[in-house]
C-alpha positions in Angstrom: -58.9 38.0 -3.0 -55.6 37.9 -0.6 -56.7 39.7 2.9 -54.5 37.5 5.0 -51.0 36.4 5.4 -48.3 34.5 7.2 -44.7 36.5 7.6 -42.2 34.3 9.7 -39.4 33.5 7.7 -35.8 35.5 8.7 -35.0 37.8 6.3 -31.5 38.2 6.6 -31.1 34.2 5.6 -33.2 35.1 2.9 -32.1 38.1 1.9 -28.5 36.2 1.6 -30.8 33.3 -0.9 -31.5 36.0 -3.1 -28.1 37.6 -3.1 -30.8 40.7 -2.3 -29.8 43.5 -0.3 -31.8 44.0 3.1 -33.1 47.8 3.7 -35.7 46.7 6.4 -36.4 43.7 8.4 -40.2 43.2 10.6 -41.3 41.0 13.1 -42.9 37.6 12.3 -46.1 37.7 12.5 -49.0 35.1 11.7 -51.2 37.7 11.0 -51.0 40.4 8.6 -53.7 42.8 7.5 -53.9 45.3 4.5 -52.7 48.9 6.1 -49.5 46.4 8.0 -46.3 46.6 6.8 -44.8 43.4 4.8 -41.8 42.6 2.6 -41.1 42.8 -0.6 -38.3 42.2 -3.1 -38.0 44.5 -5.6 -35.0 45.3 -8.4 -32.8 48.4 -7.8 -30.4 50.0 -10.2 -27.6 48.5 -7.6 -29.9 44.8 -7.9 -32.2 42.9 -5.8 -33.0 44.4 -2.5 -35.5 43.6 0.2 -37.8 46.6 1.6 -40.5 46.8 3.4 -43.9 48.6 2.0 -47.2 50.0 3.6 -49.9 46.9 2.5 -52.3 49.0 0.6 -50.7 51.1 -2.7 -50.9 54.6 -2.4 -50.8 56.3 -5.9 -48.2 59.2 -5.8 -51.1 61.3 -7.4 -53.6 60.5 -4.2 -54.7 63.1 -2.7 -56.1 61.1 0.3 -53.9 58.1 1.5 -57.0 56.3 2.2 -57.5 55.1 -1.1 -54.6 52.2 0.3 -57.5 51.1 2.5 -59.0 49.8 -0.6 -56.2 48.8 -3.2 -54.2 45.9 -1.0 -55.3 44.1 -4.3 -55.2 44.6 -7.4 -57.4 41.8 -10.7 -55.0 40.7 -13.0 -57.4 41.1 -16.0 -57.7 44.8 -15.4 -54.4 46.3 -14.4 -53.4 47.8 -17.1 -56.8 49.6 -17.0 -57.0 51.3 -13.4 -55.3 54.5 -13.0 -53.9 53.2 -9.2 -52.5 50.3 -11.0 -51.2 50.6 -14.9 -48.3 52.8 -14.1 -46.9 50.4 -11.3 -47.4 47.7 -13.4 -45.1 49.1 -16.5 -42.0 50.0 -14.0 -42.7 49.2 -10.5 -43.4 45.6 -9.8 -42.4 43.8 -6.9 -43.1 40.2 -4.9 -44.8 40.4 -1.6 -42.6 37.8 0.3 -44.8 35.4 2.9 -45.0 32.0 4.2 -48.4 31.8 2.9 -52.0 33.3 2.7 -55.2 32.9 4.1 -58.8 32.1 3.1 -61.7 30.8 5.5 -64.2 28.2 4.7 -67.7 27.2 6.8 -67.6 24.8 8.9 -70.3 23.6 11.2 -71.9 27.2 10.3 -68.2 28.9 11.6 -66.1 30.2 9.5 -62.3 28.6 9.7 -59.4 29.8 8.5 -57.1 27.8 6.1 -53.4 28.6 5.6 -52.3 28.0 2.0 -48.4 27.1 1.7 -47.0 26.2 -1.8 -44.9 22.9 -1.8 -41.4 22.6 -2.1 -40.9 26.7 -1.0 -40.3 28.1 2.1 -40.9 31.4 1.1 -43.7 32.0 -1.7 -43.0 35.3 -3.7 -46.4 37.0 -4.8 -46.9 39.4 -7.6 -46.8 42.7 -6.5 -47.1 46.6 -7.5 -45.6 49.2 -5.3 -45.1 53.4 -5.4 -44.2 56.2 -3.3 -46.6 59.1 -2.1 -45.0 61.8 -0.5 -47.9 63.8 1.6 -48.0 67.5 1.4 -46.1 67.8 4.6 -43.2 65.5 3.2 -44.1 62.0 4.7 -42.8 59.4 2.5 -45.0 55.8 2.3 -43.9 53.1 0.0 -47.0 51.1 -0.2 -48.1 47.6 -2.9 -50.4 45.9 -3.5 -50.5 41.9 -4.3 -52.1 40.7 -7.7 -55.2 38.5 -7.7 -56.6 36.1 -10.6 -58.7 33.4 -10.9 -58.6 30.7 -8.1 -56.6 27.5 -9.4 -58.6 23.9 -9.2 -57.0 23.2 -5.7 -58.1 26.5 -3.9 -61.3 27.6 -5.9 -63.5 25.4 -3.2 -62.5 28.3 -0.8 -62.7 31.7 -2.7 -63.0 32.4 -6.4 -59.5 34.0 -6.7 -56.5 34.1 -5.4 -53.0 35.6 -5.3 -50.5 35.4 -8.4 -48.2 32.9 -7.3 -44.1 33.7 -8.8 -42.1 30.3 -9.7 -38.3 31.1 -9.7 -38.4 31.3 -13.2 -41.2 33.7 -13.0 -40.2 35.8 -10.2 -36.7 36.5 -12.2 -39.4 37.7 -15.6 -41.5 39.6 -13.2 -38.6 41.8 -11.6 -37.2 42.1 -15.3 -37.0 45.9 -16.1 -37.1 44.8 -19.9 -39.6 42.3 -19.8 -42.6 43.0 -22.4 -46.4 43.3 -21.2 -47.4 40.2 -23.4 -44.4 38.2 -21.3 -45.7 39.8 -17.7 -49.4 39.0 -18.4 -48.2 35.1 -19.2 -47.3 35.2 -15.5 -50.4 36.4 -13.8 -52.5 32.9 -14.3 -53.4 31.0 -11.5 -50.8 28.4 -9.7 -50.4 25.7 -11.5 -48.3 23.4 -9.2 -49.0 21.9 -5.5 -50.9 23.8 -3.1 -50.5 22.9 0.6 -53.8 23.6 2.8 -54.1 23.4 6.4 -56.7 24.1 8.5 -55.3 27.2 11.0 -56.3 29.1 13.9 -55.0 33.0 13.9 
């Protein structure tokens, strides 16, 4: 699962990287929770553009906006299957921008957290869902969710999965309006390059 991350980069300098236009900035923070707010880059009819979104997808059918407490991920091998997910996953995928993610290992009978960077990028883009629920009193929440799938050779020693991690190449595919669901699920394997992990305190 992803439960954790790290959210410290500037997002006007990166917003300008990804010739991407900024709608919201936040304040860095080493710890963010599902329910937080985080960014994410999504593709617009105007191009790239940097929001921020509710950690948690809310359906726009939900009735309750609870069910976010529960959906802040989302298994790669069954997306196409849950109702929260398969309609997000045809038209509204994003990347969840971060400097990295969490997971905790035992340690002398303590549980320690780990920060998980990948190498080479400042910024890690992590396959995302998003939508919009408007509640019946015309509150409007953009919430996502991040993509899990099975931990990669490096991380599995700490948790069993772990969030879909978007090359540059694959983060271009992902946002691709066009793109076929044989050529998205290609992208939602685990990381196949070097992962950075560092023992952390948060």
């Amino acid at each position: 699962m992803c439960g954790r991350i790290r959210s410290t980069y500037i997002a006007d300098k990166l917003a300008e990287k990804l010739r991407a236009e900024l709608r919201a900035t936040l304040a860095p923070s080493n710890n963010v929770a599902p329910t937080q707010e985080v960014l994410a880059l999504v593709r617009t009819e105007r191009g790239l553009a940097i929001d921020k979104f509710r950690w948690g997808l809310i359906p726009s059918w939900a009735k309750d906006p609870k069910i976010g407490n529960k959906t802040f991920n989302a298994r790669a091998e069954t997306i196409t299957e849950k109702p929260s997910f398969r309609a997000a996953f045809r038209v509204r995928r994003c990347a969840i921008l971060v400097d990295a993610w969490y997971e905790w290992a035992t340690i002398d009978s303590k549980r320690v957290p780990h920060a998980f960077t990948v190498e080479g990028q400042d910024v890690v883009a992590l396959a995302g869902l998003w939508d919009t629920w408007r509640s019946p009193e015309g509150k409007v929440v953009q919430s996502c969710t991040i993509i899990t799938t099975e931990a990669s050779e490096q991380t599995k020693a700490f948790h069993h999965r772990m969030p879909v991690v978007l090359s540059p190449d694959a983060l271009q595919k992902w946002l691709d309006p066009k793109a076929e669901e044989g050529e998205l699920r290609k992208l939602l394997v685990p990381y196949g390059g070097a992962i950075g992990i560092e023992r952390t305190e948060l």
